[in-house]
N, C-alpha and C positions, 0 to 999 in steps of 0.2 A: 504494500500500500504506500504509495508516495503519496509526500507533503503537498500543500497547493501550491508551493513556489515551486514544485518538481515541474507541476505539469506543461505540454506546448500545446500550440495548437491542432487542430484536428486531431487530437486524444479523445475517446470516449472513455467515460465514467459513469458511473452510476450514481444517482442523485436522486432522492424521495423517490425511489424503487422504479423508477424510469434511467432510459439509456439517455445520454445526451451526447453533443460531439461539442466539445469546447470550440469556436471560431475566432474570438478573440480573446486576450487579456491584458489588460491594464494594471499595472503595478504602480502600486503609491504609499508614501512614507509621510501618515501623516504628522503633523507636526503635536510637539507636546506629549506623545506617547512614547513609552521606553522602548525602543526597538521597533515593532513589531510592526511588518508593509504590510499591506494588504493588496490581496490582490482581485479587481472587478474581473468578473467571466462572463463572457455572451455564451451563451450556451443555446443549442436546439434541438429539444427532443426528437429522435430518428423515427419514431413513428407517425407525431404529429404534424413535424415541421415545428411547433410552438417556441417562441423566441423563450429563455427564460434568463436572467440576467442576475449573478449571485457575488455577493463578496465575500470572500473568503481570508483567515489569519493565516499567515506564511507556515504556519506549526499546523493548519489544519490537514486531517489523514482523509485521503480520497481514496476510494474501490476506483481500478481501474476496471472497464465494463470487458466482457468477453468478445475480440471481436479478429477478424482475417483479414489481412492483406493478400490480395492478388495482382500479379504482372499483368498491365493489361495495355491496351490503347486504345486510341479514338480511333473509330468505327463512322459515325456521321452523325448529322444533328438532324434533328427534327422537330424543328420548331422550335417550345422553352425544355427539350430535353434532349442530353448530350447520351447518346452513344456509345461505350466502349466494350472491347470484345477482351474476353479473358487471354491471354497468349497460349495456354495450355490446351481448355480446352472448350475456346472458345463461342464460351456461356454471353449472351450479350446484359451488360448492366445499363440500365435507363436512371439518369438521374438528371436534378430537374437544374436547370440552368443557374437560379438563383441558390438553391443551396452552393454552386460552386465559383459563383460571380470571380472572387478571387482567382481562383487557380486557371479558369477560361484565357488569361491574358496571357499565359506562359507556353498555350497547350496547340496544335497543329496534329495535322494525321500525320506527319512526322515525327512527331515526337518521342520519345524513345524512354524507359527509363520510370514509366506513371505506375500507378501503382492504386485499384480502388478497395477501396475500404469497407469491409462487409459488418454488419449485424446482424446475427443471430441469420443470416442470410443473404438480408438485403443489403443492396447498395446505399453508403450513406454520403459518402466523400472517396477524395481521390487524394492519393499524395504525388506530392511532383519530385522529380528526382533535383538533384543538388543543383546543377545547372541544365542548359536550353537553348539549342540554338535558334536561331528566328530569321527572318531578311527584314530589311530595313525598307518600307513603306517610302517613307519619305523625311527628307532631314536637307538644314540647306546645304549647298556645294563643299565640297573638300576644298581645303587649301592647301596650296603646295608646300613643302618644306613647315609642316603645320606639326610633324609627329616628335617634335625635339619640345611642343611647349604642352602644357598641361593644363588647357583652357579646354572646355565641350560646350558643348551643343544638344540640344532635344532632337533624338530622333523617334520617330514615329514607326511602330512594326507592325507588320501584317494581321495579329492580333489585336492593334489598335491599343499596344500597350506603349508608353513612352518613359524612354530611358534617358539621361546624358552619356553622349558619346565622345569621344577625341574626336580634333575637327577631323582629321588625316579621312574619318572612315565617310562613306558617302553614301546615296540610296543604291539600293538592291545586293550593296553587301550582308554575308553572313554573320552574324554574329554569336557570341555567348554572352549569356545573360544568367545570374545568380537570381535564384527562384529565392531564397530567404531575405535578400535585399535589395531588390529588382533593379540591381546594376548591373554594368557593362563588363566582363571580364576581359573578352580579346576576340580576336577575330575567327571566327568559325571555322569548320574545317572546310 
């Protein structure tokens, strides 16, 4: 049983005898108490969808909930639900758009590396692997002799997710991008 400062995002726990999938959390140190952050949790029960939003003491003991990760990838979308086929043996999971609003901007039928998240069966979430590579939409022009300075630029990816980039890189390159801090790592393979 880990503490609440153990837990990350997309963890399921069990909470007042429902499953939930942590989506966010907010950690805060209020002031005038000895020690002890606390930490705010969005939470949404996997059966409901129901938002439920808790604070929790850093010392507090959480039940991690029973749940499977499987290797999978995007399949296609349809509509407000995304697609992905098991890699093994390729079971398809439908899961609905907005529970994964976040992870949509990292993800491509290229993508490689996903990973979705089952309860007691069902699909709840996806986990995205460490890094990503994407093509660059749109971003303004490169500048020559630009990769010696350490100035960037907003570029714009195919996802419609937007990163800073070094001037040097231009549109329609490839890139890698960090799924935990939606930066620019280097340039794609």
């Amino acid at each position: 049983m880990p503490k609440a400062s153990e837990i990350k995002k997309n963890v399921a726990i069990e909470y007042n005898g429902q499953v939930v999938i942590v989506r966010d959390i907010e950690r805060s140190v209020p002031q005038g108490r000895a020690g002890g952050s606390l930490y705010r949790m969005r939470m949404y029960d996997v059966v409901t969808g129901r938002k439920i939003d808790e604070t929790f003491k850093a010392e507090e003991m959480l039940n991690l909930a029973d749940l499977t990760r499987r290797d999978a990838m995007l399949s296609y979308i349809d509509g407000e639900e995304y697609v992905f086929m098991d890699n093994e043996d390729y079971t398809p999971y439908h899961i609905n758009k907005e529970s994964i609003a976040d992870e949509v901007l990292f993800i491509n039928e290229e993508t490689t590396g996903l990973q979705v998240v089952l309860v007691e069966g069902n699909p709840v979430a996806i986990d995205l692997p460490p890094n990503v590579q994407l093509v660059i939409e749109e971003t303004a022009p490169s500048i020559k002799g630009a990769s010696a300075s350490a100035r960037t630029k907003p570029a714009t990816l195919t996802t419609g997710l937007v990163v800073q980039v070094p001037e040097h890189i231009s549109t329609g390159d490839r890139i890698k991008i960090n799924t935990a801090e939606s930066k620019f790592v280097s340039r794609g393979d």
